[in-house]
C-alpha positions as CSV (number, residue, x, y, z in Angstrom):
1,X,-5.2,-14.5,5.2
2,X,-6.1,-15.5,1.7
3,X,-6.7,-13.0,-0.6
4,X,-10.9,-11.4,0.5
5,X,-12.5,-8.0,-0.6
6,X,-12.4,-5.1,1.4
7,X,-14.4,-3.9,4.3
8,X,-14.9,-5.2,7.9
9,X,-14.8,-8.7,9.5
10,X,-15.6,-10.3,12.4
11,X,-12.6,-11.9,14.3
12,X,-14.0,-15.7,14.9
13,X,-12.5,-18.5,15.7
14,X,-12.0,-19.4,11.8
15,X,-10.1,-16.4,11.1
16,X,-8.1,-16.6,14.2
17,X,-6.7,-19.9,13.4
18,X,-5.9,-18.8,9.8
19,X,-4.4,-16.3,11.4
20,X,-2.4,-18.5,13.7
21,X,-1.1,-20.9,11.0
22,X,0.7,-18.1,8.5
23,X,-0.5,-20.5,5.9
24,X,-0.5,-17.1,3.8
25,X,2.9,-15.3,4.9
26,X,4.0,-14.2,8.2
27,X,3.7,-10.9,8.7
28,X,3.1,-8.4,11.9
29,X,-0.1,-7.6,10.9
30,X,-1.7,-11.0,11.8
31,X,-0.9,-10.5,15.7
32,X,-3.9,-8.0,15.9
33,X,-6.1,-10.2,15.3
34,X,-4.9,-12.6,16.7
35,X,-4.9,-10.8,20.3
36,X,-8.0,-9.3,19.2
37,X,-9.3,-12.8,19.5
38,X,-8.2,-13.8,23.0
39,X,-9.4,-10.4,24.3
40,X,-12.9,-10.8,22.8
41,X,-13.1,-14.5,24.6
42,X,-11.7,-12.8,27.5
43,X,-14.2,-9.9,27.8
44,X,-16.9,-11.9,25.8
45,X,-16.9,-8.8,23.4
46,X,-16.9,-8.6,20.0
47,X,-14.2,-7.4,17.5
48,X,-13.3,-6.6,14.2
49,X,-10.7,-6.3,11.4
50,X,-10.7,-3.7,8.5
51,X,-9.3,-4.0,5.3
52,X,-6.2,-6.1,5.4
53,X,-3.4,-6.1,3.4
54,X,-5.0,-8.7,1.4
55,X,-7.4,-7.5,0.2
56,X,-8.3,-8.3,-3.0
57,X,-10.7,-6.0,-5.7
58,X,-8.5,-6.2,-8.5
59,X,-10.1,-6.5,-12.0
60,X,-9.1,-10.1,-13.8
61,X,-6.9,-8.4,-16.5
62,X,-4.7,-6.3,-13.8
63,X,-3.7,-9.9,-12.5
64,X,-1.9,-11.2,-15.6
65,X,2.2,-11.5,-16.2
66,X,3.8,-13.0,-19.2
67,X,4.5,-16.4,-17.4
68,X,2.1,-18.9,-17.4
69,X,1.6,-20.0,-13.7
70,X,2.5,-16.7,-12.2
71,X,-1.0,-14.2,-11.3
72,X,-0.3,-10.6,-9.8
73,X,-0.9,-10.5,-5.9
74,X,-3.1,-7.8,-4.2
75,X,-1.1,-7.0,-1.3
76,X,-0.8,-3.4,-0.3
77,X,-1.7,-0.8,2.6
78,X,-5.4,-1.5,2.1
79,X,-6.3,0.1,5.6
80,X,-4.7,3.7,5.0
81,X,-5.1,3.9,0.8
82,X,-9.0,3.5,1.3
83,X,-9.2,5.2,4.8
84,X,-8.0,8.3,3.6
85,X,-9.9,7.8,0.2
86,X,-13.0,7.5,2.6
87,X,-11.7,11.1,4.9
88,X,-11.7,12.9,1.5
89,X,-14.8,11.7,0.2
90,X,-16.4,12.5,3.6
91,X,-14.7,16.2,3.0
92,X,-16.2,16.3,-0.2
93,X,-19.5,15.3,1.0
94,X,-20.0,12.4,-1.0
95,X,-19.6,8.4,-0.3
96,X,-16.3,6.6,-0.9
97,X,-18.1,4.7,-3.5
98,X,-19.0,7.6,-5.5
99,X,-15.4,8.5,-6.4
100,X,-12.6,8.1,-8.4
101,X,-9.3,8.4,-6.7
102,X,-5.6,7.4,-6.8
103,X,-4.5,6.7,-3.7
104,X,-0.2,6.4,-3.0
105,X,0.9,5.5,0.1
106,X,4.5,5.8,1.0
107,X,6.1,4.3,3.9
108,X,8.9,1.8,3.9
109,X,7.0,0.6,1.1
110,X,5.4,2.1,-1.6
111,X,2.2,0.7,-3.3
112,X,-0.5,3.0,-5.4
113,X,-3.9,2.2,-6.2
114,X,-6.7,3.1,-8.4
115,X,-9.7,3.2,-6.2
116,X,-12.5,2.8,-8.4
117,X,-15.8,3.3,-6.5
118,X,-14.8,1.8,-3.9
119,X,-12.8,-0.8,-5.1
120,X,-9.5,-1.0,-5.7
121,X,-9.0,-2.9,-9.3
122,X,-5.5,-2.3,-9.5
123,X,-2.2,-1.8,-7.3
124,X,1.0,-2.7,-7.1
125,X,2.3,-5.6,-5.4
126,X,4.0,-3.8,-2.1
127,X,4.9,-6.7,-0.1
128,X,6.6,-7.9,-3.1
129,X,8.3,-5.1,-4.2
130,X,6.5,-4.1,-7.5
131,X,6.7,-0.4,-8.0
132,X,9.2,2.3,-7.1
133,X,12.1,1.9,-4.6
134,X,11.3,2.7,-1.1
135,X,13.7,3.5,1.6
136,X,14.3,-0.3,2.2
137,X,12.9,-1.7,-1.2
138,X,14.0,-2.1,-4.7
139,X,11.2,-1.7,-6.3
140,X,11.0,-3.0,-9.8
141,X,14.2,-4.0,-11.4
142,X,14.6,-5.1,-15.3
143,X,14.6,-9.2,-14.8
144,X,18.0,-9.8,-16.4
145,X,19.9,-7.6,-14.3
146,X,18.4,-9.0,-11.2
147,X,18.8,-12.5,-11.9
148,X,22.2,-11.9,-13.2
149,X,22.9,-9.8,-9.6
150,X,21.8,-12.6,-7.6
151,X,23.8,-15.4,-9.4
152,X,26.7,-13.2,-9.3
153,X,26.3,-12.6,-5.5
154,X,25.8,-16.4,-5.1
155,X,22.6,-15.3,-3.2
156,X,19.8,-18.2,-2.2
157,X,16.1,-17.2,-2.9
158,X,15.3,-16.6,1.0
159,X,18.6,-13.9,0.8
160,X,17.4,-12.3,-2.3
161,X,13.9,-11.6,-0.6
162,X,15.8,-10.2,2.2
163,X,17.8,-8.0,0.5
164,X,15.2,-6.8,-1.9
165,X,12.9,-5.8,1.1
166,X,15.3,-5.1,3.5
167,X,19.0,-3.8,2.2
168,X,17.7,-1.7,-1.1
169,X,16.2,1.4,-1.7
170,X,17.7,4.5,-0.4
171,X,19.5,2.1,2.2
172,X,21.3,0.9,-1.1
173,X,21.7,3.8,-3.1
174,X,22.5,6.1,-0.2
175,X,23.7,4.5,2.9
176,X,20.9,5.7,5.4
177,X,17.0,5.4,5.0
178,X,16.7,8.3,7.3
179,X,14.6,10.5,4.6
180,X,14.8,13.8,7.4
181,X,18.5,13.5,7.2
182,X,18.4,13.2,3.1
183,X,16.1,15.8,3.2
184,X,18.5,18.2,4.7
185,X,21.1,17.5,2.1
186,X,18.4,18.1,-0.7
187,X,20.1,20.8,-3.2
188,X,23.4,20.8,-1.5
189,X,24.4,17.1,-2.2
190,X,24.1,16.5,-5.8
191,X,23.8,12.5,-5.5
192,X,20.9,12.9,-2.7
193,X,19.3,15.3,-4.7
194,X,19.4,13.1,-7.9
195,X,18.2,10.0,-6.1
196,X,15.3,11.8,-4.5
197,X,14.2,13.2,-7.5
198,X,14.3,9.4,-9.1
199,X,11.9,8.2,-6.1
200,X,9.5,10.9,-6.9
201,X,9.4,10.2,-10.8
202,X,8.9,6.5,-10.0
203,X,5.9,7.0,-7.8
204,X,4.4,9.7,-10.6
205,X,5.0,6.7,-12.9
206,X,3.2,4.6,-10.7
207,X,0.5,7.1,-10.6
208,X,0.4,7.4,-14.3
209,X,0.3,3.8,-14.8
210,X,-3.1,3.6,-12.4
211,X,-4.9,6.6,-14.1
212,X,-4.8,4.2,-17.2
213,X,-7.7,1.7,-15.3
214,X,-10.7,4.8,-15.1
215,X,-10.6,4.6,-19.2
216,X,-10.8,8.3,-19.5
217,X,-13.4,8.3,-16.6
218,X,-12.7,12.0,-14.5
219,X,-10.4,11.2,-11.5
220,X,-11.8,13.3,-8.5
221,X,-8.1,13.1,-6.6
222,X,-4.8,11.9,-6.4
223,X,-4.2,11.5,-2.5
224,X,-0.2,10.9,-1.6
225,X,0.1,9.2,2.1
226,X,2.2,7.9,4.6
227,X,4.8,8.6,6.3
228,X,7.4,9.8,2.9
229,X,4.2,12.3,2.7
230,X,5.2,14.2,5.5
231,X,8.2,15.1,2.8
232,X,7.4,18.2,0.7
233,X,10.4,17.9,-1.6
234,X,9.0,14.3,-2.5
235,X,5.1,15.5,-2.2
236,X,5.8,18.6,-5.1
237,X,8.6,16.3,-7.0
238,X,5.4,14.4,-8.1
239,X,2.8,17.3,-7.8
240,X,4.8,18.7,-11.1
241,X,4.6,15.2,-13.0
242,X,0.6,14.3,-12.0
243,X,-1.4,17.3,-11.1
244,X,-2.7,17.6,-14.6
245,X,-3.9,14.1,-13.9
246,X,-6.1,15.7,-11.4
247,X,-6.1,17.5,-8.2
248,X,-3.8,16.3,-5.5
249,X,-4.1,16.5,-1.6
250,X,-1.6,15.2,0.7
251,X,-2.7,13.6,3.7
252,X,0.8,12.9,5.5
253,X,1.3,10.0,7.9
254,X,-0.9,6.7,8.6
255,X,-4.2,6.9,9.9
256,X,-4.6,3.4,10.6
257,X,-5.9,3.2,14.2
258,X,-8.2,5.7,13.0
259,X,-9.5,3.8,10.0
260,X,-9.9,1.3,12.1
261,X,-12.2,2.8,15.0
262,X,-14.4,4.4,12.1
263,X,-15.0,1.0,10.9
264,X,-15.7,-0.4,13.7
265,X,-17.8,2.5,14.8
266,X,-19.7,2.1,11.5
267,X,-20.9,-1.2,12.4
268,X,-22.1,-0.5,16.0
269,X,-24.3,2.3,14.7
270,X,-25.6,0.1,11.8
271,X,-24.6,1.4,8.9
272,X,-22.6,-0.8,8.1
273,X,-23.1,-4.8,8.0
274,X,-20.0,-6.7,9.3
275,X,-18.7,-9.9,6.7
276,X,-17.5,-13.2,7.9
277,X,-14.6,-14.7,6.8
278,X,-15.3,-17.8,4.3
């Protein structure tokens, strides 16, 4: 979809055939609504989407690069960062819009964002590849060297996005994206335990980098998520960079599905009022 603001839609027939036409990427995440469509016409019920990867809070100076004609792109894991932002707001006892967290979620890619009540006015670029290397992604690379790469590899602009998202990362550096595996070697292989420590110090970067957008404002948490989480050695490789930012809590894995149902929940008890898509 184009880029919207957070929170919860209703699945109509406009957004489904936005949707349907990919005029905005193709990407997996459109099937559910998609389906969520033909089920609601099928059971004359209706449905919902939360927080897609689109969406779009950043503020106006987060959006600029030094070429005219290219804008920084929201695109990130909307649907975890700011469901777990709202589970430890909840914990705390206070509304998602009353704090100030950083919010890193690390799956086969890697975004961070700086969740400023309630609004998320700057993240990297994940679907792009801005950041820090993920098991599959480069991450950021210094623009000569990457040009120069792809020239020298005679690669076309469709095999360079393929590679980049695809064939980089630990896949590159180590030959496996299999993080349990790497994790075993940890300490005993000097190359695994060298690259491992780099992914950590390029997410604490990442999470320096977003603590810059409060202006000195307290930071109530830094929240490190998805399924790389579920790693201690990469969860306390950035603990000892960024807990003097603030406290950090790890909430390991995706909770999606269960972002999802609260928001949908929220609406049917009427606390919250569902947006249409314009």
């Amino acid at each position: 979809m184009k880029p919207i603001e957070g929170g919860v839609y209703h699945v109509d027939a406009h957004l489904y055939d936005e949707l349907k036409a990919f005029n905005y990427g193709i990407h997996a995440s459109n099937l559910s609504g998609m389906m969520g469509y033909q089920l609601a016409q099928k059971f004359n019920i209706p449905v919902f989407t939360i927080d897609p990867p689109v969406t779009d809070e950043l503020m106006p100076i987060a959006r600029i690069t030094g070429i005219k004609g290219i804008e920084r792109i929201s695109r990130f894991h909307a649907l975890n960062q700011k469901g777990v932002a709202r589970k430890y707001a909840a914990q705390v006892g206070k509304d998602y819009r009353d704090v100030n967290v950083i919010v890193a979620h690390m799956g086969g890619g890697i975004t961070v964002g700086a969740h400023v009540h309630g609004k998320v006015i700057d993240v990297n670029e994940g679907l792009e590849g801005e950041g820090a290397f993920s098991p599959e992604r480069a991450g950021s690379i210094p623009n000569d060297a990457l040009y120069r790469y792809g020239y020298d590899h005679d690669m076309t602009p469709e095999e360079m996005d393929h590679f980049l998202s695809k064939k980089t990362g630990l896949l590159s550096l180590l030959g496996t994206n299999d993080l349990t595996q790497l994790s075993q070697q940890y300490g005993e292989d000097a190359e695994v335990t060298r690259i491992l420590d780099a992914m950590a110090y390029q997410v604490a970067k990442l999470i320096g980098e977003r603590a810059v957008a409060f202006k000195g404002a307290p930071i109530d948490q830094i929240i490190l998520t998805g399924g790389i989480a579920n790693s201690d050695i990469i969860t306390e490789g950035i603990r000892q960079y960024v807990e003097w930012i603030a406290p950090l809590s790890v909430y390991a894995g995706e909770m999606e599905m269960e972002a999802l149902a609260s928001g949908v929940f929220d609406v049917l008890e009427g606390t919250v009022e569902p947006k249409y898509y314009q």
